[in-house]
VOGU-3710 file (C-alpha; in Angstrom, 3 decimals, decimal comma):
1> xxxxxxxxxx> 0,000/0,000/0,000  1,109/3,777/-0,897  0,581/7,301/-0,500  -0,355/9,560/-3,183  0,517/13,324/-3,358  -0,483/15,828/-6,352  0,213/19,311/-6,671  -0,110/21,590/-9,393  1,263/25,067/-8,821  -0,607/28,109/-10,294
11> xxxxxxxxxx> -0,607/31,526/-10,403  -3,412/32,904/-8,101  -7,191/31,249/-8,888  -10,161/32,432/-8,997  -11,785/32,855/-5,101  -14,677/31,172/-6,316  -13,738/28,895/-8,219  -10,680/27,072/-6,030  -12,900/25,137/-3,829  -15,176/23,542/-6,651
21> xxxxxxxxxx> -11,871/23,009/-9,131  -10,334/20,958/-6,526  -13,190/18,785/-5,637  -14,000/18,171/-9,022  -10,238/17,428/-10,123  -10,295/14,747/-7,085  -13,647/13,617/-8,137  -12,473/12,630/-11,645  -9,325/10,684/-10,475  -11,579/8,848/-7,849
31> xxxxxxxxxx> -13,504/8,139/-10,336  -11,364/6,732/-12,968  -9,341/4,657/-10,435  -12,550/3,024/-8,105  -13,976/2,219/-12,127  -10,167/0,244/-12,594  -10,769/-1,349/-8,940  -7,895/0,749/-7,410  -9,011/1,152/-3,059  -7,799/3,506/-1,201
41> xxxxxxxxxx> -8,645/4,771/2,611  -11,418/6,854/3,365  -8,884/10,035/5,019  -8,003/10,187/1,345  -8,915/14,044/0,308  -8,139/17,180/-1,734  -6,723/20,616/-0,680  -7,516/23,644/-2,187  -5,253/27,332/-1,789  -4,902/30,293/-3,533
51> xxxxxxxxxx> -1,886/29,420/-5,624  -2,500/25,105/-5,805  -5,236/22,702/-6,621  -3,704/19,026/-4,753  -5,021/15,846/-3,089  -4,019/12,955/-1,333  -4,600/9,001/-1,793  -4,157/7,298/1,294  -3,199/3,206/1,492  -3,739/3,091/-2,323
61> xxxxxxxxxx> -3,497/-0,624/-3,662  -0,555/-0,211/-5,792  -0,875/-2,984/-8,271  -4,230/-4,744/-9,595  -4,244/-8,373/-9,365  -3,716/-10,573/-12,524  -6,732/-11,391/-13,836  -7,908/-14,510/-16,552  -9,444/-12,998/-19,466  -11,360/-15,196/-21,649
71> xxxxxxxxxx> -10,458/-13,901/-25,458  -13,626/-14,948/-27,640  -12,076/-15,613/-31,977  -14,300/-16,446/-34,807  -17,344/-18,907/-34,486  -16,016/-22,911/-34,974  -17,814/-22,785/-38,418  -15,620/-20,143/-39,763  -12,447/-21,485/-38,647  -12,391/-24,894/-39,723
81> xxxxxxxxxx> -13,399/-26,835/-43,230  -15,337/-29,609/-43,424  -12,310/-31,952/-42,986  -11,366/-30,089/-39,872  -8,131/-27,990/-41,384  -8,034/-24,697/-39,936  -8,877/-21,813/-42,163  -7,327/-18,176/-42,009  -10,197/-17,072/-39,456  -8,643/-19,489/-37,080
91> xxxxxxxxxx> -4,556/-19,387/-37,796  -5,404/-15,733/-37,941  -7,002/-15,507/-34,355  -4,379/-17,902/-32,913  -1,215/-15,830/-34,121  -2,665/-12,368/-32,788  -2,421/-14,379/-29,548  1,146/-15,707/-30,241  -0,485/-19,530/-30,150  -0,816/-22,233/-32,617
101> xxxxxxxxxx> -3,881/-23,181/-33,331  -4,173/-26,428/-31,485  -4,066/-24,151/-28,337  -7,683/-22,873/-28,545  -10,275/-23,752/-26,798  -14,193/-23,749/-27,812  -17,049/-23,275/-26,035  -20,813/-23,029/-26,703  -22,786/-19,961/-26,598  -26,458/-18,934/-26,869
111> xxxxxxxxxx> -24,865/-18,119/-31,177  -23,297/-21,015/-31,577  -19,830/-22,925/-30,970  -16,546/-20,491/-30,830  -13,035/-20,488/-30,278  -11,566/-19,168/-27,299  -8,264/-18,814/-25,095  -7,927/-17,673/-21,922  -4,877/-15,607/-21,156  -3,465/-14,104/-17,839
121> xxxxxxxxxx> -3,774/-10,136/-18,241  -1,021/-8,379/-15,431  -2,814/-6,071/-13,383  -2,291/-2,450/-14,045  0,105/-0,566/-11,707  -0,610/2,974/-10,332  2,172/4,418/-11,538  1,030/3,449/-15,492  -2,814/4,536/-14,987  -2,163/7,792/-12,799
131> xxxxxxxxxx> -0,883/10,186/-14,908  -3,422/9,470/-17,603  -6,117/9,419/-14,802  -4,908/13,162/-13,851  -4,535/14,567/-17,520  -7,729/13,199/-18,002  -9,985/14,935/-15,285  -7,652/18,554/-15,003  -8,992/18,625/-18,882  -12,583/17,799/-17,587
141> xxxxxxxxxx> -12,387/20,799/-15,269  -15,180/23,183/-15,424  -13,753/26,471/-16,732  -15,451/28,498/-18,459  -12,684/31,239/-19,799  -9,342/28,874/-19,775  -6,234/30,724/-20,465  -2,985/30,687/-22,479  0,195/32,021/-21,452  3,689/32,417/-23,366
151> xxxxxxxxxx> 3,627/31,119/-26,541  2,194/27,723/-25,880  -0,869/25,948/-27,327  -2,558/24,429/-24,191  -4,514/26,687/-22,094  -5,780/26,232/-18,084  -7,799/28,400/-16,049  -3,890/30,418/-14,839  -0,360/29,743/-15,446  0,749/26,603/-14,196
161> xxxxxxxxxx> 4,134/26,805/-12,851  5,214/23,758/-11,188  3,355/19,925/-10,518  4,438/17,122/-7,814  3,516/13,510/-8,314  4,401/11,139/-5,422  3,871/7,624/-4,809  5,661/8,052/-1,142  8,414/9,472/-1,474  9,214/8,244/-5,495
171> xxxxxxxxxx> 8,288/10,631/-8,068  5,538/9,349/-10,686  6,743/11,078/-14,023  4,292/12,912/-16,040  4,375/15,745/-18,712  1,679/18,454/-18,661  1,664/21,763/-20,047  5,054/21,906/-20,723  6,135/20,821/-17,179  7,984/17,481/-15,439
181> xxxxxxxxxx> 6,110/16,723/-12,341  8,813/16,639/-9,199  8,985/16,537/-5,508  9,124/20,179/-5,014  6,446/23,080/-4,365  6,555/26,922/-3,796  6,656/28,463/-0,021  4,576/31,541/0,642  5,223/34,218/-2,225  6,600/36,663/0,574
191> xxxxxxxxxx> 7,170/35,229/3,979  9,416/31,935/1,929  9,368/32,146/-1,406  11,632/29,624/-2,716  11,104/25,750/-3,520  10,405/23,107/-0,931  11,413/19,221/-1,228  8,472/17,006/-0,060  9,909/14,180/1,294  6,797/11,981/1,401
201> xxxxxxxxxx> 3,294/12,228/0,171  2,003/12,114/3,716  4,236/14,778/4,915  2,628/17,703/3,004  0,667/19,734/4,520  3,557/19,932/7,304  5,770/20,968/4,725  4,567/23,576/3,090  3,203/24,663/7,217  6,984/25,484/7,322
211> xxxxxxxxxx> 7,437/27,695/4,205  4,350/29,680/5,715  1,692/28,002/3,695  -1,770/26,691/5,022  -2,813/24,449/2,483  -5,305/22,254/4,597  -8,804/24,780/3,656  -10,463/23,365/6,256  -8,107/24,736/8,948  -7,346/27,952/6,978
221> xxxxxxxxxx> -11,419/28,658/7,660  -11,430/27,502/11,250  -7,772/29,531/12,156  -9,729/32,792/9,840  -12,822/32,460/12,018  -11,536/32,253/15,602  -8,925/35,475/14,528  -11,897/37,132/13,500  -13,721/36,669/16,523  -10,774/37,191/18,525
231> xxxxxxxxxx> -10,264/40,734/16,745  -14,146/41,731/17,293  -14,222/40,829/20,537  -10,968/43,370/21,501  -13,850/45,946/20,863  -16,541/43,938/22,436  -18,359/42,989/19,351  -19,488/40,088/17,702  -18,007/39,752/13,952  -20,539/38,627/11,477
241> xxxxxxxxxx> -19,343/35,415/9,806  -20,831/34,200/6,595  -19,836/31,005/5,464  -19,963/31,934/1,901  -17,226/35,156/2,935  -15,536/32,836/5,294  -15,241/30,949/1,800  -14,038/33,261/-0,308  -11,664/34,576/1,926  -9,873/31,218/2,651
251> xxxxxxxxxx> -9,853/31,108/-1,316  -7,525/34,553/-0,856  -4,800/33,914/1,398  -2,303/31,409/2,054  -0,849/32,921/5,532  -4,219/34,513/7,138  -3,616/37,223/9,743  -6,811/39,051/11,133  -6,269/43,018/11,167  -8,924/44,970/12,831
261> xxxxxxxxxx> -9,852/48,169/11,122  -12,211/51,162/11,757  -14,127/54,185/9,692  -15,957/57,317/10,805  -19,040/56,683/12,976  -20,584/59,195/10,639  -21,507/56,245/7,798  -23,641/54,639/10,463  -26,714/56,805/9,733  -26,714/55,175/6,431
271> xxxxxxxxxx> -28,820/51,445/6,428  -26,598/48,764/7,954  -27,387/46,676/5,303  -25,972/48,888/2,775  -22,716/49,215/4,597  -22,356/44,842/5,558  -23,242/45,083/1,813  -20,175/47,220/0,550  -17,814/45,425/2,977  -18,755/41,417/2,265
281> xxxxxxxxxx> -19,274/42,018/-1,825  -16,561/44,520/-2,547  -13,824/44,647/0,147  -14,505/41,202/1,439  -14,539/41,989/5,373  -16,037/40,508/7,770  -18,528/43,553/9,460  -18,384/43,945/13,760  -21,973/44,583/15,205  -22,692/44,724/18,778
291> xxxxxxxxxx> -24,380/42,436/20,889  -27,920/43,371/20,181  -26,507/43,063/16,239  -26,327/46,929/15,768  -23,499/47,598/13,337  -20,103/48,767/15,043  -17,743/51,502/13,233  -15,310/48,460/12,972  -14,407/45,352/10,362  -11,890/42,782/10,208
301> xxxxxxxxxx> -9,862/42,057/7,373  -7,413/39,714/6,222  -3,904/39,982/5,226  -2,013/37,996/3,801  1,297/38,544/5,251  2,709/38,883/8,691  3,591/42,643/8,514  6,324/43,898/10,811  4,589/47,080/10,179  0,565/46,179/11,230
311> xxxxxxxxxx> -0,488/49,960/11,809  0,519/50,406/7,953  -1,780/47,582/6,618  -4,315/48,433/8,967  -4,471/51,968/7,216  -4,458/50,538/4,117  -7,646/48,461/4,768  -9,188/51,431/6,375  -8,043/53,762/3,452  -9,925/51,186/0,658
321> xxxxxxxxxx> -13,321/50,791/2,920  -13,842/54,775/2,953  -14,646/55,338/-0,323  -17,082/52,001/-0,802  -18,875/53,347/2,132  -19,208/57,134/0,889  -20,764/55,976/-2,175  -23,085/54,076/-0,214  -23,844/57,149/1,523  -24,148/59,086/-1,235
331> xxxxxxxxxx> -26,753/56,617/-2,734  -29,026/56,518/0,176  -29,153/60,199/0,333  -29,657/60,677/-2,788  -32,427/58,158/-3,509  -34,263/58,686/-0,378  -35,179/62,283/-2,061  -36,733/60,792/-4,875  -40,107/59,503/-3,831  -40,610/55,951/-4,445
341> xxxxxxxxxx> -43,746/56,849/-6,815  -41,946/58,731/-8,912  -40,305/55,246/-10,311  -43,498/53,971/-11,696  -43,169/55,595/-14,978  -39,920/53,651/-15,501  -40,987/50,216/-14,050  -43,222/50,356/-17,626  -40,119/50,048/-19,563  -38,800/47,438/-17,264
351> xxxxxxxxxx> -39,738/43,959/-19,278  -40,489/40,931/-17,302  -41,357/38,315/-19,477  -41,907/39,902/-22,709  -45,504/37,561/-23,103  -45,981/38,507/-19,942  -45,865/42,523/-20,092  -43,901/45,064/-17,908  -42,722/45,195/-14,261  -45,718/47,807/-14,168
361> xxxxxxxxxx> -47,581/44,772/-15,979  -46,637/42,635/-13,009  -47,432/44,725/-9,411  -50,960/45,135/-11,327  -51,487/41,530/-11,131  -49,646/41,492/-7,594  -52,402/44,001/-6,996  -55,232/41,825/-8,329  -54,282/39,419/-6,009  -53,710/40,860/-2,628
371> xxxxxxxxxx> -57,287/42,303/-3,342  -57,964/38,322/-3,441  -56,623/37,290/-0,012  -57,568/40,304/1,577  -60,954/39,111/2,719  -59,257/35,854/4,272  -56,075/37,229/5,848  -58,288/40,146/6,749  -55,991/43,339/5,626  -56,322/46,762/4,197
381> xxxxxxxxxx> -57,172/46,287/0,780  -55,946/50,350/0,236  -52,715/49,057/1,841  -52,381/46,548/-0,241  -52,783/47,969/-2,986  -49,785/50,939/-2,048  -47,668/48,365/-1,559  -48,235/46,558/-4,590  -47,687/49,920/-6,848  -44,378/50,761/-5,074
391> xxxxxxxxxx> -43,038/47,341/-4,298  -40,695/47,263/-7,295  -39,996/50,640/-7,174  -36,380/50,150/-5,455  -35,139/48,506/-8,365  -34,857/52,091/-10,260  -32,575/53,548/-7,394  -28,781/53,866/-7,393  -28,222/51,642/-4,292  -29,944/48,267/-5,833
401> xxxxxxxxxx> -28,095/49,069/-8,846  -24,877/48,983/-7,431  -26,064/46,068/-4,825  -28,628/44,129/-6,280  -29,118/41,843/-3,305  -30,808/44,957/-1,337  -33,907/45,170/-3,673  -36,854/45,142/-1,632  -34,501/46,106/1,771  -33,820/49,374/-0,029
411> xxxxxxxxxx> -37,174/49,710/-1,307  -38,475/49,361/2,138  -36,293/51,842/3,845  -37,276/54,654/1,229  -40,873/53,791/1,852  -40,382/54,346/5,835  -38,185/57,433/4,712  -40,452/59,006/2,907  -43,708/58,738/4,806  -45,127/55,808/3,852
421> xxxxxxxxxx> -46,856/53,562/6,240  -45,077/51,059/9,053  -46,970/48,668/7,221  -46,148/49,396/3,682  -42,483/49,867/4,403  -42,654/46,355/6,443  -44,141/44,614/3,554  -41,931/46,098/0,583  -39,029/45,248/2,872  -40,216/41,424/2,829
431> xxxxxxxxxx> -41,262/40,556/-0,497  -38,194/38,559/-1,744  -38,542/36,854/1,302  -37,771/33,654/2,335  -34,699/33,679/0,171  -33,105/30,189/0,322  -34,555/27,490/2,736  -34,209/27,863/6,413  -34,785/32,026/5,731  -36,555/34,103/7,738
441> xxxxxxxxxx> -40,354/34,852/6,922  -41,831/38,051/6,060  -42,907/39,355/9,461  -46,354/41,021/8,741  -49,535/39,553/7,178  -49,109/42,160/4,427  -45,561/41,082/3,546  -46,449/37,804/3,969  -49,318/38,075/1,180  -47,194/40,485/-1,318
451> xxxxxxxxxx> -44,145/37,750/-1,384  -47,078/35,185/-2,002  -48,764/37,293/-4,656  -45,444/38,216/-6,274  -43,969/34,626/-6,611  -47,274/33,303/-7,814  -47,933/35,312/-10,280  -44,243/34,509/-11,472  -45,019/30,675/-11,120  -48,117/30,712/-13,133
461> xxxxxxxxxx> -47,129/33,113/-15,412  -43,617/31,425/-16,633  -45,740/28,054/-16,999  -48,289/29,769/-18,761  -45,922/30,885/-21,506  -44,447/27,691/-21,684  -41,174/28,056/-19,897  -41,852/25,426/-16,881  -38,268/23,906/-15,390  -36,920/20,764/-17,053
471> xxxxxxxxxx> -34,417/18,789/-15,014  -32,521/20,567/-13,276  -33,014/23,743/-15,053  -35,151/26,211/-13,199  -33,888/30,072/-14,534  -36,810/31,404/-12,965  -36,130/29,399/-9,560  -39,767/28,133/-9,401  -39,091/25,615/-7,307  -37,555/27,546/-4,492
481> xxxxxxxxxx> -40,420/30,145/-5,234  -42,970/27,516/-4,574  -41,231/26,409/-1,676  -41,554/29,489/-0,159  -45,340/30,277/-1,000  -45,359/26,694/0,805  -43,275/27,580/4,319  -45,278/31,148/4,450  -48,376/29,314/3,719  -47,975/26,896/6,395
491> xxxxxxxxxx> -45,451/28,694/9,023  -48,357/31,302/9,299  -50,956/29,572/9,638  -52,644/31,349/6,538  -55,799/29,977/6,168  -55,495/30,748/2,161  -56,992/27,956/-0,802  -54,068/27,958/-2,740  -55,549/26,005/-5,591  -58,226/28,982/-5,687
501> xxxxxxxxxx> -55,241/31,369/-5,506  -53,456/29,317/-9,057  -56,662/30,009/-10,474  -57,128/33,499/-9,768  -52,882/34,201/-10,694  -53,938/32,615/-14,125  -56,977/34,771/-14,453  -55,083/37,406/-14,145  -52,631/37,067/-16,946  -52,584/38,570/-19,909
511> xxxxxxxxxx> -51,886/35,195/-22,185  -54,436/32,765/-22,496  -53,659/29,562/-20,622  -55,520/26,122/-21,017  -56,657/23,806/-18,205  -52,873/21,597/-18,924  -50,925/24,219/-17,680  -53,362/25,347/-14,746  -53,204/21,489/-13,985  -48,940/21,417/-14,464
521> xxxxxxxxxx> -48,668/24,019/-11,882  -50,921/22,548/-9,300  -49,248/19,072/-10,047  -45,660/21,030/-9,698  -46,895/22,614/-6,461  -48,021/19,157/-4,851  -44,533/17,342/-5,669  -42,946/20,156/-3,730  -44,995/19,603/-1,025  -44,569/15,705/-1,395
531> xxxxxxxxxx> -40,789/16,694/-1,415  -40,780/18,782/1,508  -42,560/16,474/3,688  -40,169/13,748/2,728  -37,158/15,733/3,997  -39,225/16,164/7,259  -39,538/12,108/7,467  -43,000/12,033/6,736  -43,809/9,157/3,974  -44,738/10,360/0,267
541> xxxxxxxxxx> -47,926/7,682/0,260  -49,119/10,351/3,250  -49,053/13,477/1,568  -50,175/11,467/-1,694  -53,027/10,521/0,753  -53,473/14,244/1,839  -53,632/15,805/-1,764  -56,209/13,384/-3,126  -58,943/14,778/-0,338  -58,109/18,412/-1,697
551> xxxxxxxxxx> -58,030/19,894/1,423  -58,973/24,263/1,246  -55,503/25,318/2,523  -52,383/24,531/3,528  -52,859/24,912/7,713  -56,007/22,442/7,080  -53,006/19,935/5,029  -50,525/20,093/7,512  -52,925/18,837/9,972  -54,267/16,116/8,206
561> xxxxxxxxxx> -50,692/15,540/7,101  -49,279/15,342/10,485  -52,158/12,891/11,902  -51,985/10,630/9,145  -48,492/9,700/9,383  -48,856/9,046/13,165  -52,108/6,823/12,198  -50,344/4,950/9,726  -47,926/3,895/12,363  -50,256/2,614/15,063
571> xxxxxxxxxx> -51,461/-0,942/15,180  -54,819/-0,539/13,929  -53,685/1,251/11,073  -52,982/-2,123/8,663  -56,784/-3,782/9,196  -58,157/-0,154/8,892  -56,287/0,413/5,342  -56,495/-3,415/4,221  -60,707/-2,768/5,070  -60,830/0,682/3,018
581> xxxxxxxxxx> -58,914/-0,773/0,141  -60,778/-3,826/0,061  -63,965/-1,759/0,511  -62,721/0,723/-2,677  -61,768/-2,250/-5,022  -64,856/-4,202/-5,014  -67,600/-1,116/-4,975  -65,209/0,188/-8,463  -65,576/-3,713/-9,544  -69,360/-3,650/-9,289
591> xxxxxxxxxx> -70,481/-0,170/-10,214  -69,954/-0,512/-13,912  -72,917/-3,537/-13,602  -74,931/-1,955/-11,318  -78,892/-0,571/-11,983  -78,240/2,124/-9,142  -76,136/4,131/-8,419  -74,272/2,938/-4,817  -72,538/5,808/-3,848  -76,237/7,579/-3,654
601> xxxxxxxxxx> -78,059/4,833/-2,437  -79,125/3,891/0,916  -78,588/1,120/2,918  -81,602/-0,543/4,182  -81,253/-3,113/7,381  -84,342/-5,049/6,551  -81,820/-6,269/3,823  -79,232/-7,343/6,059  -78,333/-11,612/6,581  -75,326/-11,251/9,200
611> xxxxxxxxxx> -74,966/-9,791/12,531  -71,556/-8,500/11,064  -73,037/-6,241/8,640  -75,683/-5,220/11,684  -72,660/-4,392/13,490  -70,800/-3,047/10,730  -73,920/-0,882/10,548  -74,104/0,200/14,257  -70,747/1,265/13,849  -70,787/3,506/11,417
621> xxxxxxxxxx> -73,908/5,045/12,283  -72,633/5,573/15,745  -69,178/7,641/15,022  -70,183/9,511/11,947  -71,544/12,721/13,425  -68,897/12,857/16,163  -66,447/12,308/12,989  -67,492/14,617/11,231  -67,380/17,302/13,961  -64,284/16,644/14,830
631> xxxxxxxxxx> -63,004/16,706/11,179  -64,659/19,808/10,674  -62,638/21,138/14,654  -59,626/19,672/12,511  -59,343/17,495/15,704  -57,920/14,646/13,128  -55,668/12,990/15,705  -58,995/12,354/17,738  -60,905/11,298/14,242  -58,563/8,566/13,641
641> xxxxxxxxxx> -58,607/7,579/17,107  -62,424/7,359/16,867  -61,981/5,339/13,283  -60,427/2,542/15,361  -64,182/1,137/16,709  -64,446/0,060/13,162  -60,939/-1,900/12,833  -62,765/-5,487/14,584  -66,159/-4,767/13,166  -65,029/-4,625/9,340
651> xxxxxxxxxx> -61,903/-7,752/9,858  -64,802/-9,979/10,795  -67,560/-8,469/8,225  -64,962/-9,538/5,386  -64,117/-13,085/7,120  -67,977/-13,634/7,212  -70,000/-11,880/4,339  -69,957/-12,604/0,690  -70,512/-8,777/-0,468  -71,618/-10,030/-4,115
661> xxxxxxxxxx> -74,374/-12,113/-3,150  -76,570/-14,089/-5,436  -79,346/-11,575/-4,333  -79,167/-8,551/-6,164  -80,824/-6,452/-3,716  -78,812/-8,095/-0,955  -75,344/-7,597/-2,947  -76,558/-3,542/-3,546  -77,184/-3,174/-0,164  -73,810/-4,947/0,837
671> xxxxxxxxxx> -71,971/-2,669/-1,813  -73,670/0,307/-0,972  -73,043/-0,078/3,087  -69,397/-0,358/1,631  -69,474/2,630/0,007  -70,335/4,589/3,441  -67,318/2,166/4,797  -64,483/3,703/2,411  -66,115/7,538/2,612  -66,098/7,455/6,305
681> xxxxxxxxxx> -62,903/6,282/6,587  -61,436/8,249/4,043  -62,509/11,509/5,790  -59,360/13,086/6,515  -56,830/11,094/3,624  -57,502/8,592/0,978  -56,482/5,304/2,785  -56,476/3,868/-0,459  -53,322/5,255/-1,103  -51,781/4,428/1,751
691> xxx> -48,923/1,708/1,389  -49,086/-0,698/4,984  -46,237/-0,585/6,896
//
């Protein structure tokens, strides 16, 4: 068993890029090697750092086994006459083998007889597959914009400037864009920079730890983090860390050192957001807020040097920031004067969709329906409407043009700024809202509806014109749109009909859409459900279950939702869903023959031959009206608790009554008392869909 070390040495990568480039380089060597049957340990991993894309192999295997390959030549028929000489098909097969002829074998196949010799193939060693493995996936690498340098014909994402191959501590040779691979790597471009001999394969990231190189990413973000709460804390505040900064950062430097830097006190008037915004997107620091997450006049940055001189680079991070934030300044100033209304105008040359009109086009559908749910979410239909008409107005103003990930924020700011109501400002502020799963809600009824309203009328409207996600294309992220009309839906209790709601966002539009796509969107917005159920643990025949009774909103699902899946796992559950199914199956087997109708019928008792179908009867009779009050309480739990008087009754009415009786009164009766059987069981899901346990 060996170790396996690979290096290639570049000039400095793209931030966001490095991490994905090195998984996917290790990916495609995995790959290639598990497919030869090469194993390796499971500590076996890549590194990614601003200047090298490298993994490790761990207690590779580092020689396949022979194997005995069975080498199938021409069928018996073709290689031999009639008096058994062999013909060229035969000599031929036998000398690309270096045999003679009488060294073949036959054997019989499914086609007929053939020759065939069996020879022993020497396993492949790592050192012969390796290279080829490597050349193969750094060409696979996704890069979009590769790169040539000097006068050479290949190209790569940046110059490449030195590669190590190791099998322990042997070099593997390989050629690649004009390079020998080696046993040496580059040391920190400032604090070492010469060449370094690795020894081993296993002793690299120890290595280049000595020539001032953290090459392990996963301890360059952990070291970053705790320096940059260590340098927020001198000033008793809490840094704010994102994970996709924390990211990018460790993508930046080699040698991290935290440097704690400050600007005027005087920015903080402008919206926090505004300011984090300036710092994570263009400078890349980390902000400082205080303990009840107001923002601090202070930010930590990273160098990438250990400066004998750390006032200078302080003032040199402090010297950048100043002029980011004064132009954030200067935009929320400036667009706060302009009143939000006065956008409108341009939001009419703003396309959408261009089927689909105007951003104008759009908050006058938004309009249409928040006028819809006001009467069940009980809001100001005036208010509504104001927020509506200026909820895309932000996206005219200099701020959101310069940082687009504020529209709506900004928007709601300017509304508050300029007079508009708590509740406007509240709901414009919301609207993108959540933004990625595990988001924050819109906090206000209002906001809660526009974000609904908005991302509806997006989902039925792209459908509409025919531009529905395929695989896993989704430009107009309408899945993660309908996931979030889902979590407001249900988070808030909104007692909206959301199939009511698809119909109204389709009346609304200005194309004309038939009843396929009205019936695509509701089937698209029941598989997310199904799918976000499933990541919850609940089972997909449940919500299946759920969506076939049609429930009138999403609160009312949850419920049923929630009850069913504990049903399904109590005791009584199987004899209850074996009795509905059976119940379902034969009624749909008989109705076709039948001169009534069953499922209007009534049953009549003078009919009845058994005790069971008396008590069957009794039964049924007995629970209905408490069942249906408490499925109309949405007391489900309590329903299917109730259902489980009928679990004994209806195991012993199917051990003990032939349903389709000779009689035909007596079988219509039977059918038809079977008929209240699967309704009144199905009351709060369709047991019929339920799979037992």
């Amino acid at each position: 068993m060996a170790d396996i070390l690979f290096e290639l040495g570049c000039e400095e990568l793209p931030p966001k890029a490095l991490y994905g480039l090195s998984k996917a380089l290790f990916d495609g060597v995995y790959q290639q090697l598990t497919a030869a049957g090469f194993t390796y340990a499971e500590s076996s991993r890549w590194y990614a750092s601003p200047r090298r894309l490298a993994f490790q192999l761990n207690n590779i295997n580092e020689q396949l086994a022979d194997q005995k390959i069975e080498k199938r030549g021409p069928a018996v028929a073709a290689a031999f006459d009639a008096d058994g000489n062999a013909k060229p098909a035969a000599m031929g097969f036998a000398r690309s083998l270096g045999v003679e002829v009488a060294d073949l074998s036959r054997v019989d196949t499914d086609k007929g007889e053939y020759l065939v010799y069996e020879v022993l193939e020497k396993g492949m060693s790592i050192e012969q597959v390796l290279p080829d493995y490597i050349e193969k996936s750094i060409k696979q690498l996704p890069i979009p914009k590769p790169m040539r340098w000097g006068n050479n014909d290949y190209s790569f994402i940046r110059p490449v400037h030195w590669m190590v191959l190791l099998k322990d501590s042997e070099v593997i040779a390989m050629e690649m864009f004009g390079l020998q691979t080696g046993n040496q790597s580059l040391g920190h471009r400032f604090h070492h920079n010469e060449y370094v001999t690795i020894g081993h394969a296993r002793d690299y990231v120890q290595v280049l730890k000595d020539a001032q190189i953290m090459v392990d990413q996963d301890q360059r973000e952990a070291l970053i983090a705790e320096q940059v709460k260590q340098a927020a804390a001198a000033v008793n505040g809490v840094a704010k860390i994102g994970a996709s900064l924390l990211q990018e950062v460790s993508s930046i430097v080699e040698k991290p050192v935290a440097v704690l830097g400050e600007f005027s006190e005087d920015f903080l008037t402008v919206p926090k957001e505004a300011l984090i915004s300036s710092m994570e997107k263009h400078q890349k620091y980390f902000p400082v807020e205080d303990k009840n997450g107001q923002l601090m006049p202070y930010f930590v940055a990273l160098a990438n040097i250990d400066s004998n001189n750390p006032a200078a680079v302080k003032k040199g991070f402090e010297k950048v920031i100043t002029p980011r934030l004064a132009d954030a300044r200067f935009f929320w100033e400036k667009d706060k004067k302009r009143p939000l209304a006065d956008n409108l105008p341009l939001l009419e040359k703003m396309v959408f969709e261009k089927s689909l009109g105007t951003l104008a086009d759009k908050t006058s559908r938004i309009a249409k329906l928040m006028a819809w749910m006001a009467t069940p979410l009980d809001f100001n239909n005036n208010v509504a409407k104001r927020a509506a008409e200026l909820m895309k107005s932000d996206l005219m103003s200099d701020m959101v043009d310069e940082f687009p990930d504020l529209q709506g924020l900004m928007g709601g700011y300017y509304a508050a700024a300029q007079g508009e109501s708590d509740e406007v400002a509240k709901a414009i502020r919301d609207q993108y809202l959540p933004k990625f799963v595990g988001d924050q809600l819109p906090e206000t009824t209002l906001g809660q509806a526009l974000s609904i309203a908005d991302k509806m009328d997006t989902l039925c409207g792209i459908f509409a014109v025919g531009k529905k996600p395929s695989g896993s294309k989704d430009p107009f992220a309408l899945r993660r749109a309908t996931l979030s009309i889902i979590n407001i839906l249900i988070d808030k209790q909104l007692m909206v009909n959301h199939q009511e709601l698809i119909w109204t966002a389709f009346a609304n539009l200005p194309v004309e859409a038939d009843d396929e796509a009205k019936n695509e969107v509701l089937s698209f917005f029941n598989e997310r459900l199904k799918n976000q159920y499933q990541a919850q643990g609940i089972a997909y025949d449940v919500v299946s279950a759920v969506i076939a009774k049609s429930p009138k909103n999403l609160v009312d699902f949850d419920q049923r939702v929630q009850a069913t899946q504990t049903f399904k796992q109590q005791d009584f559950a199987k004899s209850l869903i074996e009795a509905n199914k059976r119940a379902l199956n034969i009624t749909k087997k008989s109705k076709a023959n039948l001169p009534v109708d069953i499922y209007v019928n009534k049953v009549d008792t003078e009919l009845f031959e058994s005790e069971f179908e008396h008590e069957v009867y009794n039964q049924l009779n007995g629970i209905e009206p408490q069942l249906g009050e408490l499925v109309t309480q949405f007391e489900y739990a309590k329903a299917y608790e109730l259902l489980t008087s009928l679990a004994e009754p209806l195991d012993q009415y199917f051990d003990h009554v032939m349903v389709n009786a000779d009689d035909d009164k007596v079988k219509i009766n039977r059918l038809t008392q079977l008929v209240q059987v699967n309704l009144l069981t199905s009351s709060i899901a369709d047991l019929s869909q339920l799979v037992k346990s």
